[in-house]
RONU-402742 format. One record per residue (C-alpha): residue number from 1; x, y, z. Coordinates in steps of 0.2 Angstrom, whole numbers. Layout:
// RONU-402742
(site NUM,(X,Y,Z))
...
//
This chain:
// RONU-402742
(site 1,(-257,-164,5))
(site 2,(-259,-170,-13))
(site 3,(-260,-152,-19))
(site 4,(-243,-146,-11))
(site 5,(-234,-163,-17))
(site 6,(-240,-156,-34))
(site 7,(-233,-137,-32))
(site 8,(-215,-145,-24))
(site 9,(-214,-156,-40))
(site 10,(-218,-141,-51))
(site 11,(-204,-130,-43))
(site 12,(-190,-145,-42))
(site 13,(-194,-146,-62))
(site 14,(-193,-128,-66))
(site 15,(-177,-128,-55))
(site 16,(-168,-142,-64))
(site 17,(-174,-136,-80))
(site 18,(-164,-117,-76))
(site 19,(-149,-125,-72))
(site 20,(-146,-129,-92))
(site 21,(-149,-112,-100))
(site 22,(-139,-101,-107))
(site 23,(-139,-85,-94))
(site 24,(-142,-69,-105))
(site 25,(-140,-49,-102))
(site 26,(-158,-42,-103))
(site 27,(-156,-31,-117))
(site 28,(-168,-14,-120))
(site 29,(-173,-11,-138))
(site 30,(-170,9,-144))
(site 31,(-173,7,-162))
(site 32,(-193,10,-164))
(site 33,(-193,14,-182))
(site 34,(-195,32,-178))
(site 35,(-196,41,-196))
(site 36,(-191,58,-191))
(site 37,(-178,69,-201))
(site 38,(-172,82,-210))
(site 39,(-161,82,-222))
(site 40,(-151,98,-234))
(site 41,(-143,100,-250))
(site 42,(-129,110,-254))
(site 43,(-135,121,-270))
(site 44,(-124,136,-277))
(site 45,(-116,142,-262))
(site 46,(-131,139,-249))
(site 47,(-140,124,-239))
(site 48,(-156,117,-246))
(site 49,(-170,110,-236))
(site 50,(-173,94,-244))
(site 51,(-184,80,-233))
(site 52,(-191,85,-216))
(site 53,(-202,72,-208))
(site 54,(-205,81,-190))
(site 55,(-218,68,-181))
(site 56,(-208,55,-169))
(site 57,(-215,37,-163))
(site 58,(-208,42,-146))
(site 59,(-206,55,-130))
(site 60,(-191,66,-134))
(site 61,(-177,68,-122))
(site 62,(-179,82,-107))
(site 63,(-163,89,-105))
(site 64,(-162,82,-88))
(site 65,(-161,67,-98))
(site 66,(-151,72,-113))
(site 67,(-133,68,-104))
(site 68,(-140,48,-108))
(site 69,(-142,51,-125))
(site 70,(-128,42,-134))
(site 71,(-123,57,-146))
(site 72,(-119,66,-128))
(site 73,(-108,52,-123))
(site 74,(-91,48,-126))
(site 75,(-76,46,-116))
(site 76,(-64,57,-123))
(site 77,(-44,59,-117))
(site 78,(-49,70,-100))
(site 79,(-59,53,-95))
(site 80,(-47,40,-101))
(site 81,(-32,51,-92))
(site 82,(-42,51,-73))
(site 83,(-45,33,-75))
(site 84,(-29,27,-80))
(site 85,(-22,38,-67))
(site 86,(-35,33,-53))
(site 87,(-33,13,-62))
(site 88,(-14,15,-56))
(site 89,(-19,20,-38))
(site 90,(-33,2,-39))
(site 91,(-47,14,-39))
(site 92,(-61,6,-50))
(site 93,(-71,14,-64))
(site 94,(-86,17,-51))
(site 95,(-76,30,-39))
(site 96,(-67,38,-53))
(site 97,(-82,43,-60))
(site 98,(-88,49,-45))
(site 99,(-72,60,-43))
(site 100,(-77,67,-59))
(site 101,(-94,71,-52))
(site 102,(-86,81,-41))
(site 103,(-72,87,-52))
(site 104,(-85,93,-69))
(site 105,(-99,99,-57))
(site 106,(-112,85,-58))
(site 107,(-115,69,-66))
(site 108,(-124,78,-79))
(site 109,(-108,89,-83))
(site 110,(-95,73,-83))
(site 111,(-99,67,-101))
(site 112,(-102,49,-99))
(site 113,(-109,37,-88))
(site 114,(-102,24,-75))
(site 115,(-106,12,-87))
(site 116,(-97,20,-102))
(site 117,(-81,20,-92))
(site 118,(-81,0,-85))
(site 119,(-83,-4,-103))
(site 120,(-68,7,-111))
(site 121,(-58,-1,-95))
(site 122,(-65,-19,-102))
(site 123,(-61,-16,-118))
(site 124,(-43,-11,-115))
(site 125,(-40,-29,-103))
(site 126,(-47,-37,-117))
(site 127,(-35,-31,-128))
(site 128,(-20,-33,-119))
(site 129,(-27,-53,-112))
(site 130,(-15,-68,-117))
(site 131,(-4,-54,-119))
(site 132,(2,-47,-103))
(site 133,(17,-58,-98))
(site 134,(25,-54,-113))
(site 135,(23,-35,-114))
(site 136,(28,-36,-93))
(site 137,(45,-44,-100))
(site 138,(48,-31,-117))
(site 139,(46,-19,-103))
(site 140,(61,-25,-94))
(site 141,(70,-26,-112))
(site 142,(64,-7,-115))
(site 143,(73,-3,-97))
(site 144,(89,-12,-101))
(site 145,(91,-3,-116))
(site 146,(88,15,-111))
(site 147,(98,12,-92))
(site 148,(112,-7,-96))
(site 149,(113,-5,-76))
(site 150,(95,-11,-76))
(site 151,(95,-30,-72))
(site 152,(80,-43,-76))
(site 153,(78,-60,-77))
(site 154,(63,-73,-80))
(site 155,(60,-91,-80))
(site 156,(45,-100,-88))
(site 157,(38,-117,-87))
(site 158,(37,-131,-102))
(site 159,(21,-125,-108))
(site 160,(30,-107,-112))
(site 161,(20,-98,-98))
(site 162,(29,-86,-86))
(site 163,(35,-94,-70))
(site 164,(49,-83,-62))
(site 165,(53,-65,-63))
(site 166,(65,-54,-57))
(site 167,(71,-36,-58))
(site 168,(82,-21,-51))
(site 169,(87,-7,-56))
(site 170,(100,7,-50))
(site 171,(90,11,-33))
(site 172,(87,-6,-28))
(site 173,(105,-12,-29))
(site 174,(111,5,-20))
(site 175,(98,3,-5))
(site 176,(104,-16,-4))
(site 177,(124,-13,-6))
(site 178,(121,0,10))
(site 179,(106,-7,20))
(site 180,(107,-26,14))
(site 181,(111,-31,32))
(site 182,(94,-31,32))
(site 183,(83,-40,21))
(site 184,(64,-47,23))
(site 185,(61,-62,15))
(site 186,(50,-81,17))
(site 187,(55,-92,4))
(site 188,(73,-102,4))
(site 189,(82,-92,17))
(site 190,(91,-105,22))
(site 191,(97,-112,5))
(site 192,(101,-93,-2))
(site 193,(105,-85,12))
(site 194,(113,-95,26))
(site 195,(118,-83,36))
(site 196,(100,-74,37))
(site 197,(90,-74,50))
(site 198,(71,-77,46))
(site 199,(58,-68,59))
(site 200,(38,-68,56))
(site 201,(31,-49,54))
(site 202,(25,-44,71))
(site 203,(14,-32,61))
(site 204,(2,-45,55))
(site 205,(3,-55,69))
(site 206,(-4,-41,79))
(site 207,(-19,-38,67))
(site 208,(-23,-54,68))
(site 209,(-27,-55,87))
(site 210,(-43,-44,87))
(site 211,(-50,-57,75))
(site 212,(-43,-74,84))
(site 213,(-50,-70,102))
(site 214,(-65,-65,99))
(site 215,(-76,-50,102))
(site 216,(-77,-49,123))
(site 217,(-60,-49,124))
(site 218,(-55,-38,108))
(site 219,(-67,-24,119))
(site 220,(-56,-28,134))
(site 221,(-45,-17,137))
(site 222,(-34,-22,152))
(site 223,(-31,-39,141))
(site 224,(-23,-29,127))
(site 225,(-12,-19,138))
(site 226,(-8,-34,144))
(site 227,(-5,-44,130))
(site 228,(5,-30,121))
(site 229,(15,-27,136))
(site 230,(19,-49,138))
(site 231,(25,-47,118))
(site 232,(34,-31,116))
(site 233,(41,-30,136))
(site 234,(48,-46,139))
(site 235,(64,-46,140))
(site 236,(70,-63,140))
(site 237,(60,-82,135))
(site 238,(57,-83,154))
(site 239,(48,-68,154))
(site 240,(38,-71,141))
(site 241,(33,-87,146))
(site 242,(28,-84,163))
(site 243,(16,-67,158))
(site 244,(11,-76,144))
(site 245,(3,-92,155))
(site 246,(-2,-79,167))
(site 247,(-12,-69,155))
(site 248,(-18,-84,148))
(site 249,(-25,-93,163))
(site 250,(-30,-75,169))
(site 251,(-42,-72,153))
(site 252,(-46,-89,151))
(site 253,(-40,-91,131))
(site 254,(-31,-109,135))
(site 255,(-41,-117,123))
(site 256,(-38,-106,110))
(site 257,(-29,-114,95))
(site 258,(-23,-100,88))
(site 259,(-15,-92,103))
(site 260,(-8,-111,107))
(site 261,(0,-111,90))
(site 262,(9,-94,93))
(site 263,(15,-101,107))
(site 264,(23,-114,101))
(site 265,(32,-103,87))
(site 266,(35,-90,98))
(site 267,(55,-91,96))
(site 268,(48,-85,76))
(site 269,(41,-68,82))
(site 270,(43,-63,99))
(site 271,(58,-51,102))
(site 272,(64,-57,117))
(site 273,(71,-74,109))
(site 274,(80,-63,96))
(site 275,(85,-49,106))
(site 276,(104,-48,99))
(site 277,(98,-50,81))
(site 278,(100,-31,74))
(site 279,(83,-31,64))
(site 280,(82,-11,60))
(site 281,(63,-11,67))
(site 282,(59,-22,52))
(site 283,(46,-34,61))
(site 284,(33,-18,64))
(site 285,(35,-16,47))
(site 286,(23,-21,32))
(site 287,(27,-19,11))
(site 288,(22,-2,2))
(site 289,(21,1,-15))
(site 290,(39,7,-22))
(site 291,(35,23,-30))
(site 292,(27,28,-13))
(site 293,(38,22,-2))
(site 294,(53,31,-13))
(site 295,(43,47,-12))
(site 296,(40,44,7))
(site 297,(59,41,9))
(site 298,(64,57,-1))
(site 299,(55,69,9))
(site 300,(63,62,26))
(site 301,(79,65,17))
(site 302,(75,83,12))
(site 303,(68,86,31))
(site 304,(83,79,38))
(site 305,(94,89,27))
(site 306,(88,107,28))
(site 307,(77,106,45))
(site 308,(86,104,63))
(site 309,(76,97,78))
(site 310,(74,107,93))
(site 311,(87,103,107))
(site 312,(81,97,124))
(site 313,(95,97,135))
(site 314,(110,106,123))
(site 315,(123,93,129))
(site 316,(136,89,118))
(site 317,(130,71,114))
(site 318,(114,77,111))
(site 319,(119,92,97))
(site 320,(131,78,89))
(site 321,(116,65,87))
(site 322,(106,78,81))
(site 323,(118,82,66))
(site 324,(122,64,64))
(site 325,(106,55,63))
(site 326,(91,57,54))
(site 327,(74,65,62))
(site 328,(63,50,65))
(site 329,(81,42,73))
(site 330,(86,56,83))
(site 331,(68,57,92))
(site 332,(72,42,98))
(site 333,(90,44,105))
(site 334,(85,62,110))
(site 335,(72,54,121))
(site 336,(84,39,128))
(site 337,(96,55,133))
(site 338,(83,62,140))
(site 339,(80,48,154))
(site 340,(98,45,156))
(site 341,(99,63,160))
(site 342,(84,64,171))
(site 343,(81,47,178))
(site 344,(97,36,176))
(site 345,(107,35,191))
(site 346,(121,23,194))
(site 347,(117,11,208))
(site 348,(134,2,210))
(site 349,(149,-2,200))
(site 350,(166,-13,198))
(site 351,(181,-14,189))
(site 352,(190,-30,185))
(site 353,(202,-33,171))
(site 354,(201,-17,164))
(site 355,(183,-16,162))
(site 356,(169,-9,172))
(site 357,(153,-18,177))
(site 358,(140,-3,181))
(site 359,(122,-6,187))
(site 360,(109,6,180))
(site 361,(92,9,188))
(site 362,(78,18,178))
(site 363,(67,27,187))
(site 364,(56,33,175))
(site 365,(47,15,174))
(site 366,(35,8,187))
(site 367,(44,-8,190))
(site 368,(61,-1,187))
(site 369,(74,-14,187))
(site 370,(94,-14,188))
(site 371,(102,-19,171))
(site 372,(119,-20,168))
(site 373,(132,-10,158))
(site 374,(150,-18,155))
(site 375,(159,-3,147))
(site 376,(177,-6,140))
(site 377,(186,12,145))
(site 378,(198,11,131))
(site 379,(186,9,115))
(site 380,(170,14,128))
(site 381,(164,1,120))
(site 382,(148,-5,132))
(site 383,(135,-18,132))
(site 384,(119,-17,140))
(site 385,(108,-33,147))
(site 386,(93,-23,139))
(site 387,(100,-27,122))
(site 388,(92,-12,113))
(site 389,(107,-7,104))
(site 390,(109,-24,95))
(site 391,(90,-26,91))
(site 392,(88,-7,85))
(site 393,(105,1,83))
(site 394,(101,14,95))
(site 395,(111,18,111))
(site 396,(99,14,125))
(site 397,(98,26,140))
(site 398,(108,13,151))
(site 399,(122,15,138))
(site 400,(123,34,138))
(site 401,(119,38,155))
(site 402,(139,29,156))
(site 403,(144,38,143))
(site 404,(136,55,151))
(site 405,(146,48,167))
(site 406,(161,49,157))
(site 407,(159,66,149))
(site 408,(161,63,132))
(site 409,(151,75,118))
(site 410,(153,65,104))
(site 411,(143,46,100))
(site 412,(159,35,100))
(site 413,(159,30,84))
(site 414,(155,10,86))
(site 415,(137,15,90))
(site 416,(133,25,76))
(site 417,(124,12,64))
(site 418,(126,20,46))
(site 419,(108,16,40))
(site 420,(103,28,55))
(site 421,(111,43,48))
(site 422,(109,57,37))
(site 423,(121,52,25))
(site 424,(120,35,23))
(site 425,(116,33,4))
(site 426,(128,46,-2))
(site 427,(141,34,-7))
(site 428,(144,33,-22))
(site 429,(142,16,-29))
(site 430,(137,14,-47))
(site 431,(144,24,-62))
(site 432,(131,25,-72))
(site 433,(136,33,-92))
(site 434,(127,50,-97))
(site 435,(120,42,-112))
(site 436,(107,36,-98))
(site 437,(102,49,-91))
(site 438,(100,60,-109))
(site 439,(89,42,-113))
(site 440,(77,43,-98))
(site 441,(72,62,-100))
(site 442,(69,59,-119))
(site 443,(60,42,-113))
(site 444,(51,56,-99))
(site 445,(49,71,-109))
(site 446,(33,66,-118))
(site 447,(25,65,-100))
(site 448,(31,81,-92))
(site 449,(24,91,-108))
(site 450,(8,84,-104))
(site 451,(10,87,-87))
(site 452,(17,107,-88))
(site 453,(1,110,-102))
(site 454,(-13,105,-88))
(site 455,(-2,115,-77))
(site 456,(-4,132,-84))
(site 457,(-21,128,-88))
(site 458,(-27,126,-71))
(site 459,(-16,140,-69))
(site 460,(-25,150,-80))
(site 461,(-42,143,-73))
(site 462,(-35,148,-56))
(site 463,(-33,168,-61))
(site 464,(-50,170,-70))
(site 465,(-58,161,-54))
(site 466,(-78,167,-56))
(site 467,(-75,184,-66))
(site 468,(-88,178,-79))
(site 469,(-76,191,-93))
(site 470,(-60,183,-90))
(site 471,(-69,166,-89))
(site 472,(-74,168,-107))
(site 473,(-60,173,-113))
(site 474,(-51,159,-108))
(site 475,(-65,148,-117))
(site 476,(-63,156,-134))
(site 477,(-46,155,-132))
(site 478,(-47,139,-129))
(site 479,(-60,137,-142))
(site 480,(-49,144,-155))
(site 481,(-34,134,-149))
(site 482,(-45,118,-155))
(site 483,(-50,122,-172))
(site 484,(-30,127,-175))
(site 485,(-27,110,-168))
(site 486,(-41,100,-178))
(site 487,(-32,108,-194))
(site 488,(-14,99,-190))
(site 489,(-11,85,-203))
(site 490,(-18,69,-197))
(site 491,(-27,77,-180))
(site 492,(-25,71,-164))
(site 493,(-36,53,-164))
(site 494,(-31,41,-152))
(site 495,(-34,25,-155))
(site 496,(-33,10,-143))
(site 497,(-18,4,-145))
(site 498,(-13,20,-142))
(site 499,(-22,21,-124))
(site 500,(-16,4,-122))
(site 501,(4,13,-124))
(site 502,(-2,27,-113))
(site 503,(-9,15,-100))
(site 504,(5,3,-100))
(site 505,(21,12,-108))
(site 506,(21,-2,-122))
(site 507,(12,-10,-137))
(site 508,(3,-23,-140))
(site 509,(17,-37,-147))
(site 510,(14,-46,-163))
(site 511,(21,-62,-158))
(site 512,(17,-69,-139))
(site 513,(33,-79,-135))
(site 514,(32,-79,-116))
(site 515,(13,-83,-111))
(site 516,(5,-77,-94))
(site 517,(4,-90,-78))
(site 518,(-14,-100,-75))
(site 519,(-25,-90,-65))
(site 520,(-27,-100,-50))
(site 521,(-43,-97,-36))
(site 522,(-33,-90,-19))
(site 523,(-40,-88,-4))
(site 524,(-52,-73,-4))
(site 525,(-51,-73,-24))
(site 526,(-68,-66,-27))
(site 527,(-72,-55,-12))
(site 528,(-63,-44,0))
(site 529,(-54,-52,15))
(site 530,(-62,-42,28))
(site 531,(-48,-38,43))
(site 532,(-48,-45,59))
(site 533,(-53,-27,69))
(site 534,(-66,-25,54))
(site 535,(-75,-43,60))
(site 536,(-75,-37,79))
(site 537,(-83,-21,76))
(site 538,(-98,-32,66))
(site 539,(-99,-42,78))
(site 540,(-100,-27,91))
(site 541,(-113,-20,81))
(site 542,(-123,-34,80))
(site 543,(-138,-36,93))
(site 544,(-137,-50,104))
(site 545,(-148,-61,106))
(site 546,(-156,-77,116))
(site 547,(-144,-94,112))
(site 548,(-154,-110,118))
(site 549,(-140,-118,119))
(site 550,(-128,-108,132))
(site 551,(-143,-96,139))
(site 552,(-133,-83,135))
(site 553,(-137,-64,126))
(site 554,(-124,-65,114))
(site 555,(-122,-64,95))
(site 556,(-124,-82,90))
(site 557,(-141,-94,89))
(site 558,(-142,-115,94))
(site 559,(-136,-119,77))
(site 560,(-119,-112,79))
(site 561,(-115,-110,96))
(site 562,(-98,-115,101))
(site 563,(-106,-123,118))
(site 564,(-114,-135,104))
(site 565,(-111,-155,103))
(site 566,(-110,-163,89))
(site 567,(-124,-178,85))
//
């Protein structure tokens, strides 16, 4: 007894006593005083062997291990290029060099370790630290300059530090003049914009659900049918509320906070309590980043532009949607013409004070139900109890089986949403001065130069392929090419302030007017936020096991089982 008092006392001492040292890196030593070397002298036109001590005080490197040694290490401008490349897409040090791996033929082939290249990425957030706010803002200045179209503004707070920061350039106010009916946003909708409508995103709401309820019913698959079908198919707040208690008592989640609290903000995010607000799709939606997103959008454009859709039916309303509206849009009123073609019929119908009341039924649905379609013959204006024009801007199929009725071949022109068609930027809306454009390839040029020169290179690696005689021509080509360039004035060396203007697009300032906000710990800050779907499929993979508490096989123990009562 005495004896383990004693060896408890010794470990609580030498516990207390680690909590006040200074925690070091381990460091290796490599200098060993070896005396080998050799050393010449040069002596009327030839070397001269001078010193030559041969014996070392330590094993030589194999050459399985030479790519360690320091001399065969250094991160030249084809490692710094991949990593600022791969650091622009948040891929870390640690995959890049593993692309290269793959990329050079082997980590032995790559030039430098993992290690080499989270230390030249250290160094260069070392340089710029303290710094970043203001070279973020001489950015903005740079912009202005080369494009005065190009809009930025910044607030900071009394201690100089940046606090607020806006920009836009050409794009942005062209996609907001011509889709700024719809715009998603949290913070001061109602001060700003008063006559915005604010809507949680359905997107994450929906993500979070596998995580809130738990594993059993994230692997049931009759309760996600239902769930989905309770948010996205009702079609009024009744509905809703009445599935919604069903499935509830039905699965038994009552007791679910989360799930209680969506309820009661349900007017926030379900669609059928907002069914006439035109929201373009935008609560499936979740943010991308810009450059992507643009690229994403240009390509649609080109698509929709020099590509048709196949026909299904080769009705007039169908070929005239199709050279209105984009793709992805078109799919969608091609395939609402199609069910008002095939399963829309008109059930009954009455005309009072000029305008017709129709009821249509849809038999392509299971519980199909009558909805009803007041249609105004003089303007064939039309409104549909299903509401999904004014939620999505797309005629529904209750709409245009009237219109089919009517034997129009052309969308009447009050259903045709502009941001739905092919040419809805095309407006014109900035003049923006020549000198701007000249400006922004001169700003570019650099960068395309760089880019055509690895062009033709790998073009030229592409033609020689594995002929072993045109791949060493290219190398002493190559070869020769380098000498010619190390014999230009002042060479090519590139130092960091000048992989800190290649990384960034701008130098490090001399004076720091505008200071970078406090770091501040967020939640997660530190670790990845694992997603809700990840979390179940852990849980799934877990083995279960005996709880004494509930006597139940399942994936918790006594000490945190949810049956348990607190003392």
């Amino acid at each position: 007894m005495f004896a383990r008092k004693k060896v408890t006392y010794k470990i609580r001492q030498k516990t207390r006593s680690k909590v006040n040292q200074i925690k070091t890196r381990r460091r290796s030593l490599t200098r060993v005083g070896c005396k080998a070397k050799v050393a010449f002298k040069w002596v009327e036109g030839k070397y001269v062997l001078i010193q030559f001590h041969e014996n070392h005080t330590h094993a030589l490197a194999s050459p399985t291990k030479r790519q360690f040694l320091r001399s065969a290490r250094k991160v030249n401008l084809v490692h710094k290029s991949l990593l600022l490349a791969f650091n622009r897409q948040n891929i870390g040090p640690a995959k890049t060099h593993r692309v290269m791996k793959e990329q050079f033929g082997g980590y032995q082939n790559v030039g430098c370790t993992q290690r080499d290249l989270e230390n030249y990425s250290r160094d260069l957030k070392t340089l710029i630290k303290g710094a970043d706010a203001q070279i973020f803002i001489d950015n903005f200045r740079r912009k202005q300059e080369v494009n005065p179209s190009f809009y930025y503004a910044y607030e900071v707070d009394e201690e100089g530090r940046l606090k607020h920061a806006f920009w836009a350039d050409d794009i942005c106010k062209k996609n907001y003049s011509v889709f700024g009916d719809v715009v998603s946003m949290k913070v001061a909708i109602e001060d700003i914009f008063k006559s915005s409508v604010h809507r949680f995103c359905m997107w994450h709401i929906m993500k979070k659900v596998s995580e809130k309820v738990g594993v059993s019913l994230n692997d049931n698959a009759d309760f996600n049918k239902s769930f989905k079908s309770c948010v996205w198919g009702s079609e009024t707040p009744l509905d809703f509320e009445t599935t919604w208690k069903s499935i509830m008592c039905r699965f038994e989640c009552d007791k679910n906070k989360w799930l209680s609290h969506m309820f009661d903000i349900r007017s926030m995010w379900i669609p059928a309590y907002f069914k006439e607000v035109f929201l373009a799709g935008i609560l499936r939606t979740t943010s991308r980043s810009e450059k992507a997103q643009r690229q994403k959008e240009l390509l649609a454009d080109n698509n929709s532009l020099h590509s048709l859709p196949k026909l299904l039916l080769d009705r007039g309303l169908e070929r005239h949607g199709r050279d209105v509206y984009t793709h992805e849009n078109f799919y969608i009123f091609q395939q609402e013409l199609w069910i008002a073609c095939v399963d829309c019929a008109v059930e009954n119908k009455k005309e009072e004070d000029g305008m017709e009341t129709l009821h249509i039924i849809d038999n392509s649905e299971k519980n199909s139900k009558l909805r009803e379609v007041v249609y105004n013959p003089s303007n064939h204006n039309s409104n549909c109890s299903c509401k999904m024009f004014q939620d999505q801007g797309i005629p529904c199929r209750h709409i245009l089986c009237v219109l089919k009725g009517k034997g129009l071949n052309e969308i009447p022109d009050n259903y045709i949403v502009n941001r739905w068609t092919k040419f809805a930027n095309r407006k014109p809306l900035f003049d923006i001065a020549d000198n701007v454009s000249e400006k922004c390839s001169e700003f570019e040029n650099d960068n395309k130069l760089i880019s055509d020169l690895w062009d033709h290179f790998f073009k030229c690696v592409d033609k020689a392929r594995m002929d072993k005689e045109k791949l060493h021509f290219m190398l002493n080509e190559v070869v020769n090419i380098e000498k010619q360039l190390d014999e230009f004035e002042g060479g090519s060396k590139q130092t960091k302030d000048d992989d800190i203007h290649t990384f960034i697009g701008s130098n490090i300032p001399d004076q720091v007017e505008i200071l970078p906000p406090k770091m501040s710990k967020t939640k997660g800050s530190g670790k990845r936020i694992k997603g809700g779907k990840e979390k179940a499929i852990e849980q799934q993979q877990k083995r279960p096991r005996h709880c004494n508490t509930c006597n139940q096989y399942v994936t918790h123990g006594s000490r945190n089982c949810p049956q348990k009562t607190s003392p």
